[in-house]
PyMOL commands that place a pseudoatom at each C-alpha (Angstrom):
pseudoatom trace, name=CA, resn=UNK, resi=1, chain=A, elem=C, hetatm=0, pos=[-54.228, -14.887, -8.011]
pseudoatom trace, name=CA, resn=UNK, resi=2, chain=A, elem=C, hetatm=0, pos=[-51.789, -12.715, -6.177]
pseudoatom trace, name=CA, resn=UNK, resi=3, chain=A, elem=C, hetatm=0, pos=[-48.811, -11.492, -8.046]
pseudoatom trace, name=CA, resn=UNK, resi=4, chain=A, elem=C, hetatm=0, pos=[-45.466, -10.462, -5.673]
pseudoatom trace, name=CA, resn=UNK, resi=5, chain=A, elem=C, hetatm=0, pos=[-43.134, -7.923, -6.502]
pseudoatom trace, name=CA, resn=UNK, resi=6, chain=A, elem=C, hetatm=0, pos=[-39.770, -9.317, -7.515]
pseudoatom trace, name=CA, resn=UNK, resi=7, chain=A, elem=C, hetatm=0, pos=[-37.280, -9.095, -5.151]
pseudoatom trace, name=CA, resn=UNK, resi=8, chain=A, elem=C, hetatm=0, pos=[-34.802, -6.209, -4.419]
pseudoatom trace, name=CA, resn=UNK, resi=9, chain=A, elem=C, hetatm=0, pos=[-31.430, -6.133, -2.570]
pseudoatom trace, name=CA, resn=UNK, resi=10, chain=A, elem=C, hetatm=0, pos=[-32.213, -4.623, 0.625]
pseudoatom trace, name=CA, resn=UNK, resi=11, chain=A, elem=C, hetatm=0, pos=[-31.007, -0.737, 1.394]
pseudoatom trace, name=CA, resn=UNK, resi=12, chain=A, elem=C, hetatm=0, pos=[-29.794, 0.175, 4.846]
pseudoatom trace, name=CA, resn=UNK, resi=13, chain=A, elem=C, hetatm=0, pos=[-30.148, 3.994, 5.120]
pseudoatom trace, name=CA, resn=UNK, resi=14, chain=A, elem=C, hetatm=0, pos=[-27.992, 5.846, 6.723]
pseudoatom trace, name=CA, resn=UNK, resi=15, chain=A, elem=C, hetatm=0, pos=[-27.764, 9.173, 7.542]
pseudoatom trace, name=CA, resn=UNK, resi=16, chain=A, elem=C, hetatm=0, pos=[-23.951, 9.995, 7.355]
pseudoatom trace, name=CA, resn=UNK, resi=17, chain=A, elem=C, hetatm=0, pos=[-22.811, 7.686, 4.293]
pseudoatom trace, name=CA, resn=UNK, resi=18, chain=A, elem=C, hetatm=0, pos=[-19.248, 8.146, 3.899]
pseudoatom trace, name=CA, resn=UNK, resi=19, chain=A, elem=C, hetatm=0, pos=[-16.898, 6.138, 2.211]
pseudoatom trace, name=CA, resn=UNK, resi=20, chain=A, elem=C, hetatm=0, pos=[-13.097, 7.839, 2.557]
pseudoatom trace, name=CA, resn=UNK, resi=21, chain=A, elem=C, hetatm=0, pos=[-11.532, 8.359, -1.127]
pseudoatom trace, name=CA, resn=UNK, resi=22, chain=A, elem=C, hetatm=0, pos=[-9.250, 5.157, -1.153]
pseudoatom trace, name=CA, resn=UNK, resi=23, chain=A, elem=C, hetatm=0, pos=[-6.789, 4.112, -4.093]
pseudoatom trace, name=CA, resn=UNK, resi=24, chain=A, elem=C, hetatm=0, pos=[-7.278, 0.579, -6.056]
pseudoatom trace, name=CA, resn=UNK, resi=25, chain=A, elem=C, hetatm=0, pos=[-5.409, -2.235, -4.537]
pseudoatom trace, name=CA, resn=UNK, resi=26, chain=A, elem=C, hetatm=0, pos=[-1.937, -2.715, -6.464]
pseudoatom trace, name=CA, resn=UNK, resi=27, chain=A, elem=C, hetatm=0, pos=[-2.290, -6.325, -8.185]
pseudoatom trace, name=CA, resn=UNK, resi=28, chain=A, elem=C, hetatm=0, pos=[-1.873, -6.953, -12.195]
pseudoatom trace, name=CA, resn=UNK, resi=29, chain=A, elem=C, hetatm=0, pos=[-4.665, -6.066, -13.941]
pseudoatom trace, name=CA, resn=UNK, resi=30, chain=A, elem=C, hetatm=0, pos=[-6.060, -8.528, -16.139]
pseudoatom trace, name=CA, resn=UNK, resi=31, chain=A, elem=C, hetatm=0, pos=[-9.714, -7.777, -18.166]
pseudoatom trace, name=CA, resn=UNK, resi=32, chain=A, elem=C, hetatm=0, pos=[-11.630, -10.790, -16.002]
pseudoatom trace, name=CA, resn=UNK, resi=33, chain=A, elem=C, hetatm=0, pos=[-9.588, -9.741, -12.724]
pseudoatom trace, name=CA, resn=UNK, resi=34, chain=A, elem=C, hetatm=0, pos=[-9.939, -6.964, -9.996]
pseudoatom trace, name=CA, resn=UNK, resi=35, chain=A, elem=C, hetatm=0, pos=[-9.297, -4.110, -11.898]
pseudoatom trace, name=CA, resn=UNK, resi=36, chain=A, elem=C, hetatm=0, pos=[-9.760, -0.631, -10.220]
pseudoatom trace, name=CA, resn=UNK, resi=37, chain=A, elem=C, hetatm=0, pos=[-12.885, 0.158, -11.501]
pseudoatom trace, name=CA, resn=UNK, resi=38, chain=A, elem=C, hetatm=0, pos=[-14.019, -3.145, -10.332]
pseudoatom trace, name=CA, resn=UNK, resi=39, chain=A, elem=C, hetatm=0, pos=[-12.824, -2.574, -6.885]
pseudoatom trace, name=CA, resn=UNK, resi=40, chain=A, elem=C, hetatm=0, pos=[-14.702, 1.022, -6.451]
pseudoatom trace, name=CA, resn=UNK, resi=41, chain=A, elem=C, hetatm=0, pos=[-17.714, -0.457, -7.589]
pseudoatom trace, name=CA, resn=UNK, resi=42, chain=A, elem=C, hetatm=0, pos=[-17.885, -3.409, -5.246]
pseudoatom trace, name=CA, resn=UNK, resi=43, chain=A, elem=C, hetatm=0, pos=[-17.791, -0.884, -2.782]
pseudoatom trace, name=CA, resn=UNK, resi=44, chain=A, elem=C, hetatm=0, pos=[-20.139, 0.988, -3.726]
pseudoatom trace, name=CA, resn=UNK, resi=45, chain=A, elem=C, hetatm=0, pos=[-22.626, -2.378, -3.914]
pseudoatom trace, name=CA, resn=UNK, resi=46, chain=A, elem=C, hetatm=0, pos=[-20.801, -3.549, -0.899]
pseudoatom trace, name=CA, resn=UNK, resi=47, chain=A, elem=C, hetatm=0, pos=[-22.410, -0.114, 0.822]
pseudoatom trace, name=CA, resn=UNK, resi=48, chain=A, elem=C, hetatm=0, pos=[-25.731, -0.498, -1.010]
pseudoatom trace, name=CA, resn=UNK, resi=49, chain=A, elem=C, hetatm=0, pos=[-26.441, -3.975, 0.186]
pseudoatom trace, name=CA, resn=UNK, resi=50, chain=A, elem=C, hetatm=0, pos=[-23.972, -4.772, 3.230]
pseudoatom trace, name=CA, resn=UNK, resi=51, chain=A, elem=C, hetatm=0, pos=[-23.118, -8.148, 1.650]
pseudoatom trace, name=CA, resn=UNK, resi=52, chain=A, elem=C, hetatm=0, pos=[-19.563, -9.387, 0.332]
pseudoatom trace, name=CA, resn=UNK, resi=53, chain=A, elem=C, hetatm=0, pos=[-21.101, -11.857, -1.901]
pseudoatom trace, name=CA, resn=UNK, resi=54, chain=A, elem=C, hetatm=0, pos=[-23.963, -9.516, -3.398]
pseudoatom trace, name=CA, resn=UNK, resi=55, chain=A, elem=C, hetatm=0, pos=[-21.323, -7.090, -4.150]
pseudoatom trace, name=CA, resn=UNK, resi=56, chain=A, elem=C, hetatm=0, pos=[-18.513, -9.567, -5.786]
pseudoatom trace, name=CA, resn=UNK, resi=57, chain=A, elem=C, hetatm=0, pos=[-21.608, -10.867, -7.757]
pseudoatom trace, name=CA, resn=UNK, resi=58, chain=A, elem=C, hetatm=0, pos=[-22.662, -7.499, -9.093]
pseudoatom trace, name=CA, resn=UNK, resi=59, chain=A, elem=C, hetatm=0, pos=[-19.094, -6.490, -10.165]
pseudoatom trace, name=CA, resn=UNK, resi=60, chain=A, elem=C, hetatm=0, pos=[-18.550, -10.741, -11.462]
pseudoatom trace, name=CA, resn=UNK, resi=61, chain=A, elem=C, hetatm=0, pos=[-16.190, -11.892, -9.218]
pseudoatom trace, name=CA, resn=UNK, resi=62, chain=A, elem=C, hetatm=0, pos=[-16.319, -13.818, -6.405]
pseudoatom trace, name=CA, resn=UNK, resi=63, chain=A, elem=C, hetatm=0, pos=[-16.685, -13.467, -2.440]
pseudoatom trace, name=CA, resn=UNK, resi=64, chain=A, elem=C, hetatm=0, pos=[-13.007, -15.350, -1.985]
pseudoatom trace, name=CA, resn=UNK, resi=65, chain=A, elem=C, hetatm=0, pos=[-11.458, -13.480, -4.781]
pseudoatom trace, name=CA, resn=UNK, resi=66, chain=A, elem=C, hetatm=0, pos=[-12.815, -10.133, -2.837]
pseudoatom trace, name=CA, resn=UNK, resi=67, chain=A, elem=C, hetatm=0, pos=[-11.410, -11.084, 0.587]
pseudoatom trace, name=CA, resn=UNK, resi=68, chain=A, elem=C, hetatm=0, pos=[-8.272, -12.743, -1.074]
pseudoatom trace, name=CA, resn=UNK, resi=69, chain=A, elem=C, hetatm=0, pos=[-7.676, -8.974, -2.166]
pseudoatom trace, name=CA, resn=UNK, resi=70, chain=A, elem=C, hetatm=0, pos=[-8.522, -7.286, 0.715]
pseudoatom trace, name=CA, resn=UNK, resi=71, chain=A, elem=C, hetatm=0, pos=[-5.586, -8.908, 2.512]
pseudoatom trace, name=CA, resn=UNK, resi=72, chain=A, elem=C, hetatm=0, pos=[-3.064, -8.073, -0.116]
pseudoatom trace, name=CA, resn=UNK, resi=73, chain=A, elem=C, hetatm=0, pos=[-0.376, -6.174, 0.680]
pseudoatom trace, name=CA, resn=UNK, resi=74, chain=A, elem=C, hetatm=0, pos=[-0.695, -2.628, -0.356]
pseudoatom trace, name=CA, resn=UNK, resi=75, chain=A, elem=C, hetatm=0, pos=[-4.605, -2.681, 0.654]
pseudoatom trace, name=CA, resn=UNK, resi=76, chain=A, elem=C, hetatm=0, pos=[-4.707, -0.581, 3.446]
pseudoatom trace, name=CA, resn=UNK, resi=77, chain=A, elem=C, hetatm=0, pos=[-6.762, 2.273, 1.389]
pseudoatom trace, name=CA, resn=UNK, resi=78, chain=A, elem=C, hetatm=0, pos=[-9.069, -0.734, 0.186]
pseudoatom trace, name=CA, resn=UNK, resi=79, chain=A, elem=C, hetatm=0, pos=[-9.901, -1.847, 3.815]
pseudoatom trace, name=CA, resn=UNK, resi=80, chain=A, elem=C, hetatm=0, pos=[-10.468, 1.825, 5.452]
pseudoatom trace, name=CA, resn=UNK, resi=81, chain=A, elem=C, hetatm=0, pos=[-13.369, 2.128, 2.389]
pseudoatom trace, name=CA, resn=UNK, resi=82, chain=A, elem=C, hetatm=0, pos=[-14.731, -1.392, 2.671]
pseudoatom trace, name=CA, resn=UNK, resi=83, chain=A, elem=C, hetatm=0, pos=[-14.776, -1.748, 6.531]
pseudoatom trace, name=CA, resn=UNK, resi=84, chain=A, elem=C, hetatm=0, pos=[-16.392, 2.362, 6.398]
pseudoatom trace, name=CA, resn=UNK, resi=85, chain=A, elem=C, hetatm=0, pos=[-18.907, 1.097, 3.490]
pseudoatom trace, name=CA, resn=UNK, resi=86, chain=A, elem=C, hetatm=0, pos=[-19.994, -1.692, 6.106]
pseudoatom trace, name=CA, resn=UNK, resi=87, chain=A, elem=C, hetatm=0, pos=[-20.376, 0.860, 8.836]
pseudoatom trace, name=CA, resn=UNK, resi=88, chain=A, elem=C, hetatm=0, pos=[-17.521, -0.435, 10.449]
pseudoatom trace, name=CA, resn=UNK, resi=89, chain=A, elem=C, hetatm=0, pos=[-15.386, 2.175, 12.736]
pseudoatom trace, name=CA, resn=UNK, resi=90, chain=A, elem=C, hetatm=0, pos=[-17.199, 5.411, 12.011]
pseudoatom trace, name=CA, resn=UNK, resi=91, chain=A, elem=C, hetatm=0, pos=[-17.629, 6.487, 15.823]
pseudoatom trace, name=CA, resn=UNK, resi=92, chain=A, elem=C, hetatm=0, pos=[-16.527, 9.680, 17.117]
pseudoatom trace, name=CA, resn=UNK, resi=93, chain=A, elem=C, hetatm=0, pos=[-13.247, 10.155, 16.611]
pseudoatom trace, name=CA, resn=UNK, resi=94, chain=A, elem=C, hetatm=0, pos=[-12.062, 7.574, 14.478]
pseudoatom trace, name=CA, resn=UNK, resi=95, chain=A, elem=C, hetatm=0, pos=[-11.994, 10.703, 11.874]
pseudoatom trace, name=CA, resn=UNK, resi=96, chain=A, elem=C, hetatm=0, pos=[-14.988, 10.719, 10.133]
pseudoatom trace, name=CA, resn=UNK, resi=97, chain=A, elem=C, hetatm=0, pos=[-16.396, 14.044, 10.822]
pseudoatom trace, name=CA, resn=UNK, resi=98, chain=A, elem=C, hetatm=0, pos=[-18.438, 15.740, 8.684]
pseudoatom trace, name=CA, resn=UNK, resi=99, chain=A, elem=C, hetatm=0, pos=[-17.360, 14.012, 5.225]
pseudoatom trace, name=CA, resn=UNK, resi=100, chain=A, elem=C, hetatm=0, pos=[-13.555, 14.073, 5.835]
pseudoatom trace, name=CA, resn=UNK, resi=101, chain=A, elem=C, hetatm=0, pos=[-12.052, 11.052, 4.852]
pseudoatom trace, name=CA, resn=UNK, resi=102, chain=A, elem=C, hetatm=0, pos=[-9.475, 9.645, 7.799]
pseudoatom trace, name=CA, resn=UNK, resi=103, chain=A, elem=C, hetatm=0, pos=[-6.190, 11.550, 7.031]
pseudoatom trace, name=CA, resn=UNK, resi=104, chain=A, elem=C, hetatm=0, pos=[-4.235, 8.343, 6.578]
pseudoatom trace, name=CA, resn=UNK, resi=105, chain=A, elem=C, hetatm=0, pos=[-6.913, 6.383, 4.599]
pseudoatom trace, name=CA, resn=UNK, resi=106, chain=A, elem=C, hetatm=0, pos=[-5.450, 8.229, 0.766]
pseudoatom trace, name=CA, resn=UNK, resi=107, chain=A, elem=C, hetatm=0, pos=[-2.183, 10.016, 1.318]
pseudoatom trace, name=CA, resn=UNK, resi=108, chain=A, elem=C, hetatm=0, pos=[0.800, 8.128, 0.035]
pseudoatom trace, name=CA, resn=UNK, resi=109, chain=A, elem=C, hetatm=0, pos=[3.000, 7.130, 2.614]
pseudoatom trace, name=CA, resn=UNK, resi=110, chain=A, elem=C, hetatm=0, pos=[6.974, 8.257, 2.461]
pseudoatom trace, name=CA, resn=UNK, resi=111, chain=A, elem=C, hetatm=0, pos=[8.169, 4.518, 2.972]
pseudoatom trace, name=CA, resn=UNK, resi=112, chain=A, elem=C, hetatm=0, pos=[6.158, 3.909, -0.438]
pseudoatom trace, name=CA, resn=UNK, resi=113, chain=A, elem=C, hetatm=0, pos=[8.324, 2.577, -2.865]
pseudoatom trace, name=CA, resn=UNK, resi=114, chain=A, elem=C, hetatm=0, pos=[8.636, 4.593, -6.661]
pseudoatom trace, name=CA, resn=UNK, resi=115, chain=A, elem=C, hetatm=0, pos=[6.324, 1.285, -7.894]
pseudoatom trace, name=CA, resn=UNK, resi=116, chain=A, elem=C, hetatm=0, pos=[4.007, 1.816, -5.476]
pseudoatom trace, name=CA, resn=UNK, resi=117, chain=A, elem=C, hetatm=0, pos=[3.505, 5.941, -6.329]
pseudoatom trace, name=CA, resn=UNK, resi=118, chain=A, elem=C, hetatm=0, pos=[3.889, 5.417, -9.757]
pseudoatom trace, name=CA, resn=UNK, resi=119, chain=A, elem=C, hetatm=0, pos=[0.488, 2.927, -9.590]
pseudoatom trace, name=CA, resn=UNK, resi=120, chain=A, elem=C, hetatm=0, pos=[-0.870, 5.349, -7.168]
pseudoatom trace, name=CA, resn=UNK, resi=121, chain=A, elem=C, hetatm=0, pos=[-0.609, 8.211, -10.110]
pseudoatom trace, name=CA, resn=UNK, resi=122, chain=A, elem=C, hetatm=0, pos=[-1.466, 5.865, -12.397]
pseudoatom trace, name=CA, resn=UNK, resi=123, chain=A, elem=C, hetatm=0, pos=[-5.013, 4.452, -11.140]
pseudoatom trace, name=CA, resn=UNK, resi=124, chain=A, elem=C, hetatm=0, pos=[-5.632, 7.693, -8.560]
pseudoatom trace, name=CA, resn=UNK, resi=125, chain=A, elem=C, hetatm=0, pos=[-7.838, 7.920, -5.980]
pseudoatom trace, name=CA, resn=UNK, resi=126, chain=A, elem=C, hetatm=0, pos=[-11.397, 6.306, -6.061]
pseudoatom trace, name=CA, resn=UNK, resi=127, chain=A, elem=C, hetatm=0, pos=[-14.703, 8.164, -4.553]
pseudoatom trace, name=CA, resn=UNK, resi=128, chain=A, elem=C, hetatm=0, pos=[-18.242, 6.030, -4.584]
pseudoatom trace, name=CA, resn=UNK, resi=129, chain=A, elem=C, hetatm=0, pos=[-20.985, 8.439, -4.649]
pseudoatom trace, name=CA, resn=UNK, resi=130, chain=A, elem=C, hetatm=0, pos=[-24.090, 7.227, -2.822]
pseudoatom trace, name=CA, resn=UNK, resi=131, chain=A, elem=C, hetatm=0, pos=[-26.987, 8.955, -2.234]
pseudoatom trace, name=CA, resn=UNK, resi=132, chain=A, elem=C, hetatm=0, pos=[-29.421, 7.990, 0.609]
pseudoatom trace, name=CA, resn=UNK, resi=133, chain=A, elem=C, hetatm=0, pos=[-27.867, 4.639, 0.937]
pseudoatom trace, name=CA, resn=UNK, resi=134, chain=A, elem=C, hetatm=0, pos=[-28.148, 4.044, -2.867]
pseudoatom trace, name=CA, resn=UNK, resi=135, chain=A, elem=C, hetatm=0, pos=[-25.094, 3.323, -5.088]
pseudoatom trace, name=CA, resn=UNK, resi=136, chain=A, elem=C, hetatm=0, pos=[-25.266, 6.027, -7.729]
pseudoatom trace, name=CA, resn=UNK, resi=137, chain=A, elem=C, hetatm=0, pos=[-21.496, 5.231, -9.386]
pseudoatom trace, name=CA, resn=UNK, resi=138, chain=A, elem=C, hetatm=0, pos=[-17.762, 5.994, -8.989]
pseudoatom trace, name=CA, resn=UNK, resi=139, chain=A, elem=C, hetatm=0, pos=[-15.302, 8.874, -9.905]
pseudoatom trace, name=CA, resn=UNK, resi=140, chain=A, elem=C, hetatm=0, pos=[-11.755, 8.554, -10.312]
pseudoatom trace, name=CA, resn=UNK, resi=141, chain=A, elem=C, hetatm=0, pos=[-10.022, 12.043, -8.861]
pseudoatom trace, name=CA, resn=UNK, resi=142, chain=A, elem=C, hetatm=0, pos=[-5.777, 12.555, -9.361]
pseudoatom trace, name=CA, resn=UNK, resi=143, chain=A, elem=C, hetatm=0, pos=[-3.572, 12.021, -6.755]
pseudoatom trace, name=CA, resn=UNK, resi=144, chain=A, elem=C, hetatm=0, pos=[-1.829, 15.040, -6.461]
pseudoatom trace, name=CA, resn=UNK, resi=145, chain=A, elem=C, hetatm=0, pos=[0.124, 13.916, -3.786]
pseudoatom trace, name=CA, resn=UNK, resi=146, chain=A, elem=C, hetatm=0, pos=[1.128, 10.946, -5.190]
pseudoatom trace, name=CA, resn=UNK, resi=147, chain=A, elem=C, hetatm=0, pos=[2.369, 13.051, -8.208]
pseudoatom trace, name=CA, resn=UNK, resi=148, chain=A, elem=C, hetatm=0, pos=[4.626, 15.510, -6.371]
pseudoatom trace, name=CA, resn=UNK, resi=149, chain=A, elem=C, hetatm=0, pos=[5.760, 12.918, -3.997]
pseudoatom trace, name=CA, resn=UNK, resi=150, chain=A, elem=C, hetatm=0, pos=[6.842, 10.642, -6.632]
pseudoatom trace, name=CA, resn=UNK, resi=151, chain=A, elem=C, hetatm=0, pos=[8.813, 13.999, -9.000]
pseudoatom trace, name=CA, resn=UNK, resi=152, chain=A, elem=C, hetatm=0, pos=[10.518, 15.170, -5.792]
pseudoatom trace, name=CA, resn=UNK, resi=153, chain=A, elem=C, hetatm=0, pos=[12.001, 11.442, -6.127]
pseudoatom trace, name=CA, resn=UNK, resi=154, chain=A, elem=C, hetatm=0, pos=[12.758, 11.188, -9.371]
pseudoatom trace, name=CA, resn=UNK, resi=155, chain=A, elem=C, hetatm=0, pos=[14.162, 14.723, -9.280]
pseudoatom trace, name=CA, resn=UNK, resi=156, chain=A, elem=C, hetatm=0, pos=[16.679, 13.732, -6.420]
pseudoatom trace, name=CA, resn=UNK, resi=157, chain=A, elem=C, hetatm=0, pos=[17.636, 10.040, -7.861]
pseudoatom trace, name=CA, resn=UNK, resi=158, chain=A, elem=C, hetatm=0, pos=[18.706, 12.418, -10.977]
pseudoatom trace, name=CA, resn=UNK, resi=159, chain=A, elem=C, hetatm=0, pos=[20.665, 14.783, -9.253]
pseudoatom trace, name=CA, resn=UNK, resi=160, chain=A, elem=C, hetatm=0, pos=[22.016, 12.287, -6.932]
pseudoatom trace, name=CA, resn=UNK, resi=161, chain=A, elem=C, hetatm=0, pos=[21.011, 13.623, -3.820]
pseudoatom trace, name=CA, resn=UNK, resi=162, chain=A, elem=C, hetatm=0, pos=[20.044, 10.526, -1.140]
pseudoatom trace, name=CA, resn=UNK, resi=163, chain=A, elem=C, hetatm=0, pos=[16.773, 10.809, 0.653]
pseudoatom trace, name=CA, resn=UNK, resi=164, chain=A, elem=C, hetatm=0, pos=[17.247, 11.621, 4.234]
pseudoatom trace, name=CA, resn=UNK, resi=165, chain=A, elem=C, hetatm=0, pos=[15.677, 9.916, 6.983]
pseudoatom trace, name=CA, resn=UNK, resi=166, chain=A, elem=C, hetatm=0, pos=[13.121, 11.520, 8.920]
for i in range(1, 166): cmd.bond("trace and resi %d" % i, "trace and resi %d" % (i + 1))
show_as sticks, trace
zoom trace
């Protein structure tokens, strides 16, 4: 009798697997919802196996749910990792050379709102470490810039100064 091997997901290696740092989409975070440890692993799986629906499975949420919060507003960081974990836009010169995340994929913006920097100091910046097309887990780093941005704010709200326009 012949016995199979049970089935795997199926890997697509790639030599130059990088996935820019990107910040968790900002939504209320509920234990059975997309929380942002939820979202940086779905895109790690989402890299692994190149499928929406394998990746909401693994993390327990569904493929609607995951391209419900894609287009969210606020996701912009989300969708530079997700379309860069499906090999989506990482030509020459979209600013993906030589592990550099694109320059506008993490940094807070100056039109973001004190809500908006305060979750982005909150939840920080997510990095999915892969290794030969393999999902090997997530770190959350500090956003720095985030940080400063968002005391420089406070600091002039308190002293009354008004932001200028640039």
């Amino acid at each position: 009798m012949k016995q199979y091997r049970p089935s795997r997901p199926k890997l697509f290696r790639r030599s130059l697997t990088n996935i820019p740092l990107f910040h968790a989409v900002p939504i209320r975070i509920r234990v059975d919802g997309w929380t942002p440890l939820r979202q940086a692993e779905f895109i790690g799986m989402l890299a692994q196996t190149r499928s929406v629906a394998a990746a909401a499975r693994f993390v327990g949420m569904g493929r609607e749910s995951a391209y419900r919060l894609r287009g969210r507003p606020g996701a912009a960081s989300f969708c530079a990792a997700w379309d860069a974990a499906l090999g989506k836009g990482m030509g020459k010169g979209i600013g993906m050379g030589l592990g550099q995340p694109p320059s506008t994929a993490h940094h807070a913006t100056r039109k973001s709102t004190l809500s908006e920097l305060e979750w982005r100091v909150e939840t920080g910046l997510w990095q999915v470490i892969l290794h030969h097309g393999r999902y090997l887990g997530v770190r959350k780093k500090l956003d720095n810039s985030a940080l400063l941005m968002l005391t420089r704010r406070i600091d002039r709200i308190e002293h009354g100064i008004r932001d200028r326009a640039r």
